[in-house]
N, CA and C atoms as an extended XYZ file, in Angstrom:
306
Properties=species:S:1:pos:R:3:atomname:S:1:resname:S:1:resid:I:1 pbc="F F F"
N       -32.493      -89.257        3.503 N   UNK     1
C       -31.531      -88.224        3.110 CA  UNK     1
C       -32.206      -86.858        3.203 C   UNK     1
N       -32.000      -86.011        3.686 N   UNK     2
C       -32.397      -84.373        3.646 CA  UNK     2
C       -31.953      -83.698        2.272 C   UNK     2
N       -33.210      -82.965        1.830 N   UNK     3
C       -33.182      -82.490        0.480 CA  UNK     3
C       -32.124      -81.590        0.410 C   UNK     3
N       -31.427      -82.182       -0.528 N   UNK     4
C       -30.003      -80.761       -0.823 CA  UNK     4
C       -30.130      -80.937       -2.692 C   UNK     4
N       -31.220      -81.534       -3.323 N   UNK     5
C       -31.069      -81.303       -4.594 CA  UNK     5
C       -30.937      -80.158       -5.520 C   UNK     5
N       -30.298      -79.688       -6.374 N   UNK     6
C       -30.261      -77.746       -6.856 CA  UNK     6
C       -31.024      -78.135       -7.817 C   UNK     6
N       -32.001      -78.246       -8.147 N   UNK     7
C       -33.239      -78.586       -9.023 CA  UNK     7
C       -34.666      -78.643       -8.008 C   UNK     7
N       -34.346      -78.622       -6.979 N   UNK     8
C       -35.668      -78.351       -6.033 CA  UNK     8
C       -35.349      -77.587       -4.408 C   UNK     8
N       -36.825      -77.071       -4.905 N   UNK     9
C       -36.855      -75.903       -3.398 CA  UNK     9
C       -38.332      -76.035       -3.023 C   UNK     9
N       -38.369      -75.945       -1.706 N   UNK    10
C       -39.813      -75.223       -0.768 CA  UNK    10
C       -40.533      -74.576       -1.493 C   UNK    10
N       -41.849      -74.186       -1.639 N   UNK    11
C       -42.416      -73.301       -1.604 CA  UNK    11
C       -43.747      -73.331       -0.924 C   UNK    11
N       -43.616      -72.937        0.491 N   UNK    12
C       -44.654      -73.153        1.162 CA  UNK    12
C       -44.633      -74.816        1.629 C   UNK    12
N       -46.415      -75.348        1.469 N   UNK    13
C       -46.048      -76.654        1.597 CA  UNK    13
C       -46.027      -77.475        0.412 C   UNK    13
N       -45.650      -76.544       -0.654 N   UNK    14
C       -45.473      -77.007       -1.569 CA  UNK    14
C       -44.127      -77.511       -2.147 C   UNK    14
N       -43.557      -77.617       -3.296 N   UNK    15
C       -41.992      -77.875       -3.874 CA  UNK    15
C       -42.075      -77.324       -5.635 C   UNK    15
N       -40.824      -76.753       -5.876 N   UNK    16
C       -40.968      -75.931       -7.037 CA  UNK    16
C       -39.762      -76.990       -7.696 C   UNK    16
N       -39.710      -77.289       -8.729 N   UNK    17
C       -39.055      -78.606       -9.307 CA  UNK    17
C       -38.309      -77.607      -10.766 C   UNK    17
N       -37.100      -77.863      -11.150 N   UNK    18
C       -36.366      -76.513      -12.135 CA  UNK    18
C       -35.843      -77.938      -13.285 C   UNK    18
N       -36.725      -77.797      -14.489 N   UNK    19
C       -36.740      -78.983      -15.444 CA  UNK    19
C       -35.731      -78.424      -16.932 C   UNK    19
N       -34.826      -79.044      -17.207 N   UNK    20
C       -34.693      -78.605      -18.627 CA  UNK    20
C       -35.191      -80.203      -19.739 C   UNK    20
N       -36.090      -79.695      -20.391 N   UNK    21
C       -36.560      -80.507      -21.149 CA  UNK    21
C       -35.926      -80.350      -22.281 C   UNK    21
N       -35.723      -81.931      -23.414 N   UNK    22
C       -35.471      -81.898      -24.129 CA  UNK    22
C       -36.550      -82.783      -25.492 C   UNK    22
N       -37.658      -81.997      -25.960 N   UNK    23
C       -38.508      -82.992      -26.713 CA  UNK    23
C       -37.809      -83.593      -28.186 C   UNK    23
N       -38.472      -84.338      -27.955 N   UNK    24
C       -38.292      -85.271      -29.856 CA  UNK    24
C       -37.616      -85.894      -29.637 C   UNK    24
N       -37.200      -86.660      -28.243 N   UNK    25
C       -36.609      -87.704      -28.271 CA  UNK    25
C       -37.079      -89.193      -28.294 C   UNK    25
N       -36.012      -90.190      -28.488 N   UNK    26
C       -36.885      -91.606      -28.789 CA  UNK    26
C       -37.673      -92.007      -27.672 C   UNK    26
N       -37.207      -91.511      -26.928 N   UNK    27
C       -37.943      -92.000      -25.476 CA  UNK    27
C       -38.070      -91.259      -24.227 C   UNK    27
N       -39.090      -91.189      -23.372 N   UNK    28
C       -39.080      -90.422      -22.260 CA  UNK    28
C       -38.591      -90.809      -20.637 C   UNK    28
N       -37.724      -90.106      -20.725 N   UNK    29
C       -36.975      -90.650      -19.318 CA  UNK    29
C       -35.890      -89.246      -18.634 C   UNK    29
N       -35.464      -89.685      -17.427 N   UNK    30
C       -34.509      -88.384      -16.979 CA  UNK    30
C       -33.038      -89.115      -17.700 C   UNK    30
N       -32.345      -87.924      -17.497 N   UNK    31
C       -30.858      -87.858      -18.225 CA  UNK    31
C       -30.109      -87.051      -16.829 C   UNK    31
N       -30.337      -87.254      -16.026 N   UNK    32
C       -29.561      -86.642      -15.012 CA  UNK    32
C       -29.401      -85.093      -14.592 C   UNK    32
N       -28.892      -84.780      -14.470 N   UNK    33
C       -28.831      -82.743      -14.056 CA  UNK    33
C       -28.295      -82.026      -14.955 C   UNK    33
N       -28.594      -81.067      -15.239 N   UNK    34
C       -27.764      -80.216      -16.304 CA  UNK    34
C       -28.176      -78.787      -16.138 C   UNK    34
N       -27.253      -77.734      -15.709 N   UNK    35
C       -27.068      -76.531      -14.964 CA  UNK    35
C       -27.843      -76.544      -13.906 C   UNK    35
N       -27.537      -77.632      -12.818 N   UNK    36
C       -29.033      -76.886      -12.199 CA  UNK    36
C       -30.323      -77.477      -12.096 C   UNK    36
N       -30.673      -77.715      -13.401 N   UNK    37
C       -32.340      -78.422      -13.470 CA  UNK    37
C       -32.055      -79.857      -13.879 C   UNK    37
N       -32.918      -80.484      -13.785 N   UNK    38
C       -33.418      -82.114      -13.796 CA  UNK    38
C       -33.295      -82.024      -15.027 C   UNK    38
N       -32.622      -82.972      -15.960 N   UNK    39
C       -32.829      -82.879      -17.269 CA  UNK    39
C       -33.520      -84.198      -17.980 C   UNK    39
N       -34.958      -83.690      -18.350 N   UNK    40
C       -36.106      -84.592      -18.903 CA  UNK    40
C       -35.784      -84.949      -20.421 C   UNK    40
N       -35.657      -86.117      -20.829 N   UNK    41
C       -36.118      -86.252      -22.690 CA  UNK    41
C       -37.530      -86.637      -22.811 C   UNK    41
N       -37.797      -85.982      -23.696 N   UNK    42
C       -39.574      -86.493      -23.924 CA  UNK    42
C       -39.957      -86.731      -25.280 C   UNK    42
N       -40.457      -88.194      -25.616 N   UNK    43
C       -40.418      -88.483      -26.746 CA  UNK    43
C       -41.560      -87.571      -27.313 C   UNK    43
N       -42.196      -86.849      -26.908 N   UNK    44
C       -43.051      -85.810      -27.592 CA  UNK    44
C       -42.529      -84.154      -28.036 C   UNK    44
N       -43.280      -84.476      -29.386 N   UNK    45
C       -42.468      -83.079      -30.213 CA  UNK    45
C       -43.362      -81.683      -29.822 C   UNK    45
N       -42.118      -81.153      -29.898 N   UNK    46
C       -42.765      -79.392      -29.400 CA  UNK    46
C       -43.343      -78.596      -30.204 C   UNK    46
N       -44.523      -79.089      -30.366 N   UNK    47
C       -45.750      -79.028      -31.067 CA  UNK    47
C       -47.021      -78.582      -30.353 C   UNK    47
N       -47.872      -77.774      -30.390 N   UNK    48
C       -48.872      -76.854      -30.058 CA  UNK    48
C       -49.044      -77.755      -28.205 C   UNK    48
N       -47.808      -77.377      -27.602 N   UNK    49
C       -48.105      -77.795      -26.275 CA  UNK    49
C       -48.050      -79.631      -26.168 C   UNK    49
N       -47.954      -80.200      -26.664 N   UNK    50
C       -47.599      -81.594      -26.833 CA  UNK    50
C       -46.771      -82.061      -25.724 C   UNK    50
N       -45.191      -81.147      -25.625 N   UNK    51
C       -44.154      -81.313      -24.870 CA  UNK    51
C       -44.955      -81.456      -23.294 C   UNK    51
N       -45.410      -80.036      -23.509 N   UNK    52
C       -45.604      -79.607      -21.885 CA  UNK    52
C       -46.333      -80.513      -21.503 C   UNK    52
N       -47.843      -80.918      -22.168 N   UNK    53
C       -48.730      -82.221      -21.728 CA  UNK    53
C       -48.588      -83.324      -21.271 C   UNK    53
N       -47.184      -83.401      -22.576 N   UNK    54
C       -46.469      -85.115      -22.568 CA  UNK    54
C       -45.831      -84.998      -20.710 C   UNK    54
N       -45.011      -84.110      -20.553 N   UNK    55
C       -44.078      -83.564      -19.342 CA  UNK    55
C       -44.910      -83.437      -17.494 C   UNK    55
N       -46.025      -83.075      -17.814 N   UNK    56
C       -47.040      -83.050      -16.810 CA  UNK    56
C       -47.642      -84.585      -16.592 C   UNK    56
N       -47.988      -85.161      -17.684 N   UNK    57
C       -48.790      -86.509      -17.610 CA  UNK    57
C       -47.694      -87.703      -17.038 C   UNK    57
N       -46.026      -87.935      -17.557 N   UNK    58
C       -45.289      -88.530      -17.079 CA  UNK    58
C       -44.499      -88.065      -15.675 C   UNK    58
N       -44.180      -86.812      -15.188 N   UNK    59
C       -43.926      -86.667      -14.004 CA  UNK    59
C       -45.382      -86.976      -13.260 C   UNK    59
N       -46.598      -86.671      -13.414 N   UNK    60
C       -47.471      -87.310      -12.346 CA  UNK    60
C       -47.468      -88.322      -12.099 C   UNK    60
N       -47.163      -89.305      -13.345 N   UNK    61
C       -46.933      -90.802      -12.850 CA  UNK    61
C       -45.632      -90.855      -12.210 C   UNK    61
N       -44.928      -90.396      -12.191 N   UNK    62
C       -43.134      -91.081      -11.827 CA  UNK    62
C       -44.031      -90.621      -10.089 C   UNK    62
N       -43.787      -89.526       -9.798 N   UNK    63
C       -44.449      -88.989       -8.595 CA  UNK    63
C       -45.314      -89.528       -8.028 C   UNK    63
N       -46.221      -90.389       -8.598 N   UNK    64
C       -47.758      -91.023       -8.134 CA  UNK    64
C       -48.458      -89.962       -7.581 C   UNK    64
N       -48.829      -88.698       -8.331 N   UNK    65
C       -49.980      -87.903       -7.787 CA  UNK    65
C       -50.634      -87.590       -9.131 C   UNK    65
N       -51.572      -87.287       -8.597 N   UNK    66
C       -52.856      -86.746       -9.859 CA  UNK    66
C       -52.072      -85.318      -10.466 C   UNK    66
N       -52.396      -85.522      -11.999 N   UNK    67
C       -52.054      -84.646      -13.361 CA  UNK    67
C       -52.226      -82.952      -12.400 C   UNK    67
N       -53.254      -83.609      -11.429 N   UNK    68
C       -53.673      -81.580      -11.235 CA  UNK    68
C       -52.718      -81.061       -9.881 C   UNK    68
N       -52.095      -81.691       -9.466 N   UNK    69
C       -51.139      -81.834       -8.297 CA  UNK    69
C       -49.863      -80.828       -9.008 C   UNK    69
N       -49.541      -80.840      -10.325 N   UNK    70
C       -48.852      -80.351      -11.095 CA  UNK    70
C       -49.087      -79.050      -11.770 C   UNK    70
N       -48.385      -77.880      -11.894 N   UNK    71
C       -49.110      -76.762      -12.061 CA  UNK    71
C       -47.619      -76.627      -12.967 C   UNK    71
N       -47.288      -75.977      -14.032 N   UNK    72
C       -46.607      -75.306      -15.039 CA  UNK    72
C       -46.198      -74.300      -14.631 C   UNK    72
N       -45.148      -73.522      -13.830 N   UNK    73
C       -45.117      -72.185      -13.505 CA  UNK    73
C       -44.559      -71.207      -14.296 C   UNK    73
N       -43.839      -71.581      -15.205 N   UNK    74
C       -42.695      -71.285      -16.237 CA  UNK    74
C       -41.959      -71.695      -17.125 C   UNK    74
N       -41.985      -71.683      -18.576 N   UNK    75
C       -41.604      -71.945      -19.498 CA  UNK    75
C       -41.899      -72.853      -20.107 C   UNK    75
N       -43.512      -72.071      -20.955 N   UNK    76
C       -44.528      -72.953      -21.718 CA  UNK    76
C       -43.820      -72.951      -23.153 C   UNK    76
N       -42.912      -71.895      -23.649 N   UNK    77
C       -42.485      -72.006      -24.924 CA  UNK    77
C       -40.802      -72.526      -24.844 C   UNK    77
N       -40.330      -72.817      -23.815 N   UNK    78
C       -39.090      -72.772      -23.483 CA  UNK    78
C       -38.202      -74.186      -23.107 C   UNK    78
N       -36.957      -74.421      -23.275 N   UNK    79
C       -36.678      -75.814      -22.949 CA  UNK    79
C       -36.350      -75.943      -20.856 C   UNK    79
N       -36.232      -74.499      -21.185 N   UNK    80
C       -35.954      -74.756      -19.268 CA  UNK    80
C       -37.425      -74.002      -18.411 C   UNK    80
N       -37.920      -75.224      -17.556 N   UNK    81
C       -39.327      -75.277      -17.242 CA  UNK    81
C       -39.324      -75.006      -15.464 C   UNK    81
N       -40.436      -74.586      -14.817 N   UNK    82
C       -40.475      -74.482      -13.264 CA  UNK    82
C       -41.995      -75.350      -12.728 C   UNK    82
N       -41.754      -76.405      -12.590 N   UNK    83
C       -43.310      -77.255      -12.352 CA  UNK    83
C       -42.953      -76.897      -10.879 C   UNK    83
N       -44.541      -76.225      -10.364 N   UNK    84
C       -44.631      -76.733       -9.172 CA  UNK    84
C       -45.185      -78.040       -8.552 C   UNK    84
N       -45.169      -78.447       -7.542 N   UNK    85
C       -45.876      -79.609       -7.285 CA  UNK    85
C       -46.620      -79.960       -6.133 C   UNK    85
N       -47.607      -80.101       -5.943 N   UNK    86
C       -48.330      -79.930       -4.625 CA  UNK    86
C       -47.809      -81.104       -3.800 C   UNK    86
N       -46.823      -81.474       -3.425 N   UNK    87
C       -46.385      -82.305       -2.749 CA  UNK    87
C       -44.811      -81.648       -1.549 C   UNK    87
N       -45.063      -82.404       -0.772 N   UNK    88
C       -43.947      -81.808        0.272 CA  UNK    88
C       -42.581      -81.390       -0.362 C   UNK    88
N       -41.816      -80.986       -0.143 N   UNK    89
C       -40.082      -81.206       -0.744 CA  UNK    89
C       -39.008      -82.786       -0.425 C   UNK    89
N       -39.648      -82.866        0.642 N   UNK    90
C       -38.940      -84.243        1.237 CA  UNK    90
C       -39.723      -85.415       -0.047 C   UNK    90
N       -40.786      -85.513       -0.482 N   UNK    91
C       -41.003      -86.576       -1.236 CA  UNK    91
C       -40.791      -86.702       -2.727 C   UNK    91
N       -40.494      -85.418       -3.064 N   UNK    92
C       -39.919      -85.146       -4.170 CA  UNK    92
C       -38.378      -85.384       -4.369 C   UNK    92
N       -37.543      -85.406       -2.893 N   UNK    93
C       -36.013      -85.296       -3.279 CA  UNK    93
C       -36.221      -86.420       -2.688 C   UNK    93
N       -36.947      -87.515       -2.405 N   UNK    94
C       -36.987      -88.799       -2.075 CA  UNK    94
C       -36.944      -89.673       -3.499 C   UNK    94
N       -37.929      -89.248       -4.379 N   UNK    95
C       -38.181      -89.602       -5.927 CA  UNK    95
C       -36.723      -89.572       -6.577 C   UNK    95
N       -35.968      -88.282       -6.087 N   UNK    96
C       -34.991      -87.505       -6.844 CA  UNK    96
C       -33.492      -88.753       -6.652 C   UNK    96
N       -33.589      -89.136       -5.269 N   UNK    97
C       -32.551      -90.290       -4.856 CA  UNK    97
C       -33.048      -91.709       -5.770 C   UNK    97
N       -34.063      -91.513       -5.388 N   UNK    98
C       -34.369      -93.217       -6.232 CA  UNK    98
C       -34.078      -93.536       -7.613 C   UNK    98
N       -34.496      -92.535       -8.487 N   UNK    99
C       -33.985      -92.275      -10.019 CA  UNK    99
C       -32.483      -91.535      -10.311 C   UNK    99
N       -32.069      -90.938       -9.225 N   UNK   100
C       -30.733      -90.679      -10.380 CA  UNK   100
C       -29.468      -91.176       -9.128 C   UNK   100
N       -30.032      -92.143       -8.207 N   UNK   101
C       -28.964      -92.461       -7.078 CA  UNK   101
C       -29.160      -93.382       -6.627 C   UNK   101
N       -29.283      -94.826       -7.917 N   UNK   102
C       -30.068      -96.303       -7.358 CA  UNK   102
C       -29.366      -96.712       -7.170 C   UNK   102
C-alpha cells in the first residue's frame, strides 16, 4: 500500500510520526486515530518523564528498531507528541496497516 497515513510524513530519509498520547492507562496499546495523530494509551503515569520513556521504549519494539532510532521532537510536557524515526516512511505506514488494518 503507498503511505497516505495523516499521522505520518517524510522527512528526509527519515519519517516524522504525529502521536496523541494518553498516560495512566490500564494498558499500553494504540486506540486508533484521533485528529490526525496515532492515538497511543500508555499504562505509564505522567510523571517526571515516565510517559515519554514508557512511549519511546514500546514504539521501538512495535517498530523493531533500537530505542535510539527514536528521537522526541515535540511535546515532552504535552499529550500530542512528534517522534521522529530513523526509519523510511514506507515501513512505518507498513507497521501503520498491520495494527490498525488487520
Amino acid at each position: 500500500m503507498t503511505p497516505g497515513w495523516p499521522c505520518l510524513r517524510a522527512a528526509g530519509e527519515h519519517c516524522v510520526l504525529d502521536l496523541s498520547v494518553q498516560p495512566g492507562a490500564k494498558r499500553t496499546g494504540i486506540d486508533g486515530l484521533h485528529d490526525g495523530a496515532l492515538r497511543v494509551r500508555l499504562a505509564a503515569p505522567p510523571v517526571d518523564g515516565k510517559a515519554n520513556a514508557a512511549l519511546l521504549t514500546w514504539l521501538a519494539d512495535e517498530l523493531r528498531c533500537p530505542k535510539r532510532d527514536l528521537t522526541l521532537l515535540r511535546g515532552e510536557a504535552s499529550r500530542r507528541k512528534q517522534v521522529q524515526v530513523a526509519l523510511p516512511e514506507r515501513a512505518v505506514a507498513t507497521w501503520l496497516d498491520r495494527v490498525l488494518c488487520p
